[in-house]
DORO-872556 format. One record per residue: x, y, z of N, C-alpha, C in turn; residue number from 0; residue in three letters. Coordinates in steps of 0.001 Angstrom, whole numbers, plus 500000, padded with zeros to 6 digits. Layout:
REM DORO-872556
{node {X,Y,Z},{X,Y,Z},{X,Y,Z},NUM,ALA},
...
//
This chain:
REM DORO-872556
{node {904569,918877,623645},{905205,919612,624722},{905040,921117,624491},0,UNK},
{node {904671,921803,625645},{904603,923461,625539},{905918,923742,626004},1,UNK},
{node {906549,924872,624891},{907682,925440,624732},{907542,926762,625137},2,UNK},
{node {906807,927506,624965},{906790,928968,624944},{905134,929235,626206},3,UNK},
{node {905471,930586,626559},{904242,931401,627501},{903189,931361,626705},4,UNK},
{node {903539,931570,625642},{902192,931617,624299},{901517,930754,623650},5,UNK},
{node {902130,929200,624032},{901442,928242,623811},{900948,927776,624454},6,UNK},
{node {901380,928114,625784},{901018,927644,627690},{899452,928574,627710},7,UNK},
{node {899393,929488,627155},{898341,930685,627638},{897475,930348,626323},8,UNK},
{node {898220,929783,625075},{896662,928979,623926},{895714,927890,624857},9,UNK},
{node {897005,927043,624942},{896081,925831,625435},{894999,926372,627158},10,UNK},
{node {895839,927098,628086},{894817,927387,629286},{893592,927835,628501},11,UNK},
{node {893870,928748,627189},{892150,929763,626893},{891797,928825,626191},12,UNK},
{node {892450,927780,625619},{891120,926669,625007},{889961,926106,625856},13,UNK},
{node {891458,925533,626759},{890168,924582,627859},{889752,925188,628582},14,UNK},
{node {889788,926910,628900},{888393,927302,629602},{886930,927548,628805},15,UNK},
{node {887623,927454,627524},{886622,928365,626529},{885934,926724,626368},16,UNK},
{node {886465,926101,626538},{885487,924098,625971},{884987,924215,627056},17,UNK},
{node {885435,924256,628233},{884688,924027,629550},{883783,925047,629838},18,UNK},
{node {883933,926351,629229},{882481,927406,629257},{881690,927047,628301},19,UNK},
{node {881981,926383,627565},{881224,926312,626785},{879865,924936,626725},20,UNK},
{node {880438,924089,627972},{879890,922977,627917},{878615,923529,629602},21,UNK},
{node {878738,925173,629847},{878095,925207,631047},{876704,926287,630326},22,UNK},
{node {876723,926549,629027},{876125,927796,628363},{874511,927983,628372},23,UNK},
{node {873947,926790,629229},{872438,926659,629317},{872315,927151,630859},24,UNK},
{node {872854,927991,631071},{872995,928194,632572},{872496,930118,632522},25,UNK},
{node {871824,930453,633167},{870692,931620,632986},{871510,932782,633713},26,UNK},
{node {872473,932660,634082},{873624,933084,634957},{875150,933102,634874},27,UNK},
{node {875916,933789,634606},{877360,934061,634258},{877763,933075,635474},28,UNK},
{node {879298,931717,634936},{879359,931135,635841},{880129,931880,636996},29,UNK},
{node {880495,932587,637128},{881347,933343,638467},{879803,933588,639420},30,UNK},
{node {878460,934092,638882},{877475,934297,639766},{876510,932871,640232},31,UNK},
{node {877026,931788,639334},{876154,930359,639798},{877623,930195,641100},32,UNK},
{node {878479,930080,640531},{879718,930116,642232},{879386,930591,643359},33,UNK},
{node {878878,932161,642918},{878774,932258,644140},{877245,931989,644710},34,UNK},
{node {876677,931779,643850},{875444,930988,644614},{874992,929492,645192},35,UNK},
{node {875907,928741,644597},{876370,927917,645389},{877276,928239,646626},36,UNK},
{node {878188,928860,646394},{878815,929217,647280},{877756,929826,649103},37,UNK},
{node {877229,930631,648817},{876200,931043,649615},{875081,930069,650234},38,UNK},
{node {874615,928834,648763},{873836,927710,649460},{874679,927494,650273},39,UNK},
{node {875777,927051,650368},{876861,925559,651078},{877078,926377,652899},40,UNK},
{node {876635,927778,653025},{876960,928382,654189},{876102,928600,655382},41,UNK},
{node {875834,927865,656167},{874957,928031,657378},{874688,929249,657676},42,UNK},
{node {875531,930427,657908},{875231,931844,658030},{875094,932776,657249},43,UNK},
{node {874640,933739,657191},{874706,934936,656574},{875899,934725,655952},44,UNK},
{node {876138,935237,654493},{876985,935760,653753},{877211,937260,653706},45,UNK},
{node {878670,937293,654327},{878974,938861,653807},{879869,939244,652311},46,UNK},
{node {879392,940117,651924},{880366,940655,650381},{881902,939707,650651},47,UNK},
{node {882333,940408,651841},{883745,939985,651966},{883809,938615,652022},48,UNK},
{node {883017,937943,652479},{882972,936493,652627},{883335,936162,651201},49,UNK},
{node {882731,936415,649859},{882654,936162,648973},{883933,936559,648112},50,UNK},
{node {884054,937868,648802},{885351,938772,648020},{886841,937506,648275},51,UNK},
{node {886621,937251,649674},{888175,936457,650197},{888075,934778,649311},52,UNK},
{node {886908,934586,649480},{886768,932939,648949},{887020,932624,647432},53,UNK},
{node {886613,933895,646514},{886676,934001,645406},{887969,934800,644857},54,UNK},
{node {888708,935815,645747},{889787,936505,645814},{889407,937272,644558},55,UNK},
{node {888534,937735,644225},{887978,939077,643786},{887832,940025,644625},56,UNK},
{node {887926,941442,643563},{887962,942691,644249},{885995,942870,644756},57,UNK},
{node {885879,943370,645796},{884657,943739,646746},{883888,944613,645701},58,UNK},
{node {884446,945315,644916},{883199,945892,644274},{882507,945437,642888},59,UNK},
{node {883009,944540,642140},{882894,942686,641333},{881819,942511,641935},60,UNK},
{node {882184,941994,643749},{881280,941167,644573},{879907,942304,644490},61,UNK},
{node {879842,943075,644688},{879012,943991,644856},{878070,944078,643479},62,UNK},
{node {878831,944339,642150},{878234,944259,641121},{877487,942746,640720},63,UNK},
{node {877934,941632,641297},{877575,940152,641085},{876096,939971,641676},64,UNK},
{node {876265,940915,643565},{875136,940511,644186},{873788,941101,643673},65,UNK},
{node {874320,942526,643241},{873410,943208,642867},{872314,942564,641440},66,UNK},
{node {873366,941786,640966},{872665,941400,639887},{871943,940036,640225},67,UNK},
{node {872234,939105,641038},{871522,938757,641499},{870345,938540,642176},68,UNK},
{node {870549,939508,643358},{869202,939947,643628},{868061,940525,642497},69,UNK},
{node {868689,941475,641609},{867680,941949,640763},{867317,940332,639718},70,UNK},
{node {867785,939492,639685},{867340,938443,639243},{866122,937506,640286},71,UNK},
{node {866569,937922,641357},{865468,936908,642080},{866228,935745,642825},72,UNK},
{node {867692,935911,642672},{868102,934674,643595},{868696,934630,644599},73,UNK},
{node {869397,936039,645081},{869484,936225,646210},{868732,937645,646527},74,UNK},
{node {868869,937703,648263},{868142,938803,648778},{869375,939241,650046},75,UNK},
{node {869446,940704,650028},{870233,941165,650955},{869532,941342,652248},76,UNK},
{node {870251,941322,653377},{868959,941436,654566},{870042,942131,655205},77,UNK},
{node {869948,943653,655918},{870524,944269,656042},{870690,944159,657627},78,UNK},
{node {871931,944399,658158},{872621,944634,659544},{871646,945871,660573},79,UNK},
{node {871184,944993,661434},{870458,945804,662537},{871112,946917,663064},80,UNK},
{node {872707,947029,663195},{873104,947840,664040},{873702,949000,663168},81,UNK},
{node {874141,948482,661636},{874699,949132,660871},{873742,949068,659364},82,UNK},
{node {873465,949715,659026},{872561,949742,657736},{873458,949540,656857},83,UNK},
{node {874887,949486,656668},{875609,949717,655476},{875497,948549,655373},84,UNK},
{node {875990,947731,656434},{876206,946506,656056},{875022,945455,655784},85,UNK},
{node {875299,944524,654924},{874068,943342,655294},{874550,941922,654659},86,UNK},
{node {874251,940926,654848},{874720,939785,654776},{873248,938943,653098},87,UNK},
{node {873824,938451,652404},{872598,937922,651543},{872403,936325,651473},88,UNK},
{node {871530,935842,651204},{871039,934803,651285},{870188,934619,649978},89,UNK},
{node {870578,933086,649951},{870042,932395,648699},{868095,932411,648522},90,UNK},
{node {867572,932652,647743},{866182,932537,647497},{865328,930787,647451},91,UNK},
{node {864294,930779,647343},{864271,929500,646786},{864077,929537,645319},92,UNK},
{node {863876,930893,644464},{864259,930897,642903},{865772,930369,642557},93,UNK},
{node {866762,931013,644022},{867924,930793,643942},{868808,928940,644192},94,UNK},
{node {867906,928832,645049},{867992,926960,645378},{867685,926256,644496},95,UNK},
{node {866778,926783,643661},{866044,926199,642322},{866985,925777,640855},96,UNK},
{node {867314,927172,641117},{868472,927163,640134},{869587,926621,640137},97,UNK},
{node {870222,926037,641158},{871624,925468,641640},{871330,923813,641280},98,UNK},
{node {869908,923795,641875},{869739,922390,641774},{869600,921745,640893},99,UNK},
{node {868764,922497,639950},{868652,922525,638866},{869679,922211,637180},100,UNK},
{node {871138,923507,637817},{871574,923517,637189},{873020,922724,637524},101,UNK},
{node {872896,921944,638691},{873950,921417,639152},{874567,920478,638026},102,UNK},
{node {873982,919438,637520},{874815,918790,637026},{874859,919312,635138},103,UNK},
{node {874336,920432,634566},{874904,921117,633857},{876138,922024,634544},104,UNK},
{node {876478,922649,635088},{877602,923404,635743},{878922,922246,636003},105,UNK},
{node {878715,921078,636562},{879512,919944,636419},{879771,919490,635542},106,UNK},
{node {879295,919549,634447},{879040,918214,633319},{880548,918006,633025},107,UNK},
{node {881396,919346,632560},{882723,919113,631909},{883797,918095,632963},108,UNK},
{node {883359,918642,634493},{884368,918098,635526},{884239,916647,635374},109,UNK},
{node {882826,915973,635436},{882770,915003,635224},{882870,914368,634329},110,UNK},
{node {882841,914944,632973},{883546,914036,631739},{884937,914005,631850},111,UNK},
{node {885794,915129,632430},{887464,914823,632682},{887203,913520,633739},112,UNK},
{node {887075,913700,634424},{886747,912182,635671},{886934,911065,635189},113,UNK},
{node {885642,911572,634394},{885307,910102,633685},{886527,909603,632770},114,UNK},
{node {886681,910682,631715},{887489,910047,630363},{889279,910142,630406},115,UNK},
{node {889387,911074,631693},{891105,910594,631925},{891749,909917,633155},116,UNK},
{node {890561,908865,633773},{890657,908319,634741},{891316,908490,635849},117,UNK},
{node {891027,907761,636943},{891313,908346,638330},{892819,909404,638751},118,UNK},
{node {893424,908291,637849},{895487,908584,638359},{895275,909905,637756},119,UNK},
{node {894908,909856,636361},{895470,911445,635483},{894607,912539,635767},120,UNK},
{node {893361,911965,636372},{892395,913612,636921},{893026,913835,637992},121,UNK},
{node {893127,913024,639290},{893784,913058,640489},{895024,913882,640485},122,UNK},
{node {895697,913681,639602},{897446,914103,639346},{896528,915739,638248},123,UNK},
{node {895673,915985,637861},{895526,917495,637046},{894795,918021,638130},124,UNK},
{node {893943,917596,639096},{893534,918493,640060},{894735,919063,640903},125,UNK},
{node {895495,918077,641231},{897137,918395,642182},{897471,919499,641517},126,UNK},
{node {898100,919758,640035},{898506,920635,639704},{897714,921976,639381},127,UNK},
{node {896219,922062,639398},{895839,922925,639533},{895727,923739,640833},128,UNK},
{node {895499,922750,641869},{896478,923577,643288},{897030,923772,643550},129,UNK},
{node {898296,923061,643130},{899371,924029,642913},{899541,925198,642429},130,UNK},
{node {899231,925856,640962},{899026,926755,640519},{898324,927718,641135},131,UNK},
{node {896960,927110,641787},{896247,928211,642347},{897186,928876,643386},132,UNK},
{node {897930,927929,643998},{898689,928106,645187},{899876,929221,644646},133,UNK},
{node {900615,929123,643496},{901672,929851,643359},{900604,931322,643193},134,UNK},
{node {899675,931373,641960},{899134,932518,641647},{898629,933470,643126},135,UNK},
{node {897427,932284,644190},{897405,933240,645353},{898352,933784,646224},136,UNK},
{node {899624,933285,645858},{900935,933828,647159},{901511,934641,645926},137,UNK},
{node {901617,935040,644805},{901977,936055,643815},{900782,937258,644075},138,UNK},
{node {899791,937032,644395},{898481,937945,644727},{898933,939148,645618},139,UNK},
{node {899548,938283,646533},{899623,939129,648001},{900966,939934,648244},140,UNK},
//
């Protein structure tokens, strides 16, 4: 049983640090494979903000993420006809390559919880992680 904030905040940085650690063949910081999936999964143009609200990161993160992307080769910005500032980016096929590629490394950990704490107890730890997300995004605002 966790008693204290400090044992609550050991165990969260373990299991992100096991679960980063099981994604580390991945050529890309996972917040920038997110959002490149994120960007595959979208019929339209992606804007910064699109990314900024979905990810609830600050816009200039998003900005530093895309940038590095593109200079990688996996996405490309294609800039607003009416407004030059703006422009919307899109996935490459270096960038499709890579998702597909790296899909079921980027999964692997989700699916060993799946697998090894079966339906009821993953089902019932995803619940409470929406929850949480849920208290943390209405503490956000």
């Amino acid at each position: 049983m966790i008693e204290t904030a400090d044992s609550a905040a050991e165990e969260i940085a373990l299991f992100s640090r096991l679960l980063m650690h099981m994604k580390k063949e991945l050529p890309v910081r996972s917040s920038e494979m997110g959002a490149l999936i994120f960007v595959q999964k979208q019929s339209v143009g992606v804007t910064p903000l699109m990314i900024s609200s979905f990810f609830q990161i600050a816009k200039p993160s998003v900005t530093s993420m895309v940038n590095e992307l593109v200079a990688k080769g996996y996405l490309v910005k294609v800039p607003n006809d009416t407004d030059r500032r703006s422009y919307t980016v899109s996935i490459t096929d270096n960038g499709r390559e890579l998702v597909s590629r790296a899909h079921s490394e980027y999964f692997k950990g989700i699916e060993l919880l799946r697998k090894r704490m079966g339906k009821k107890d993953f089902e019932s730890f995803i619940d409470l992680i929406r929850k949480a997300n849920a208290v943390l995004s209405e503490e956000r605002k």
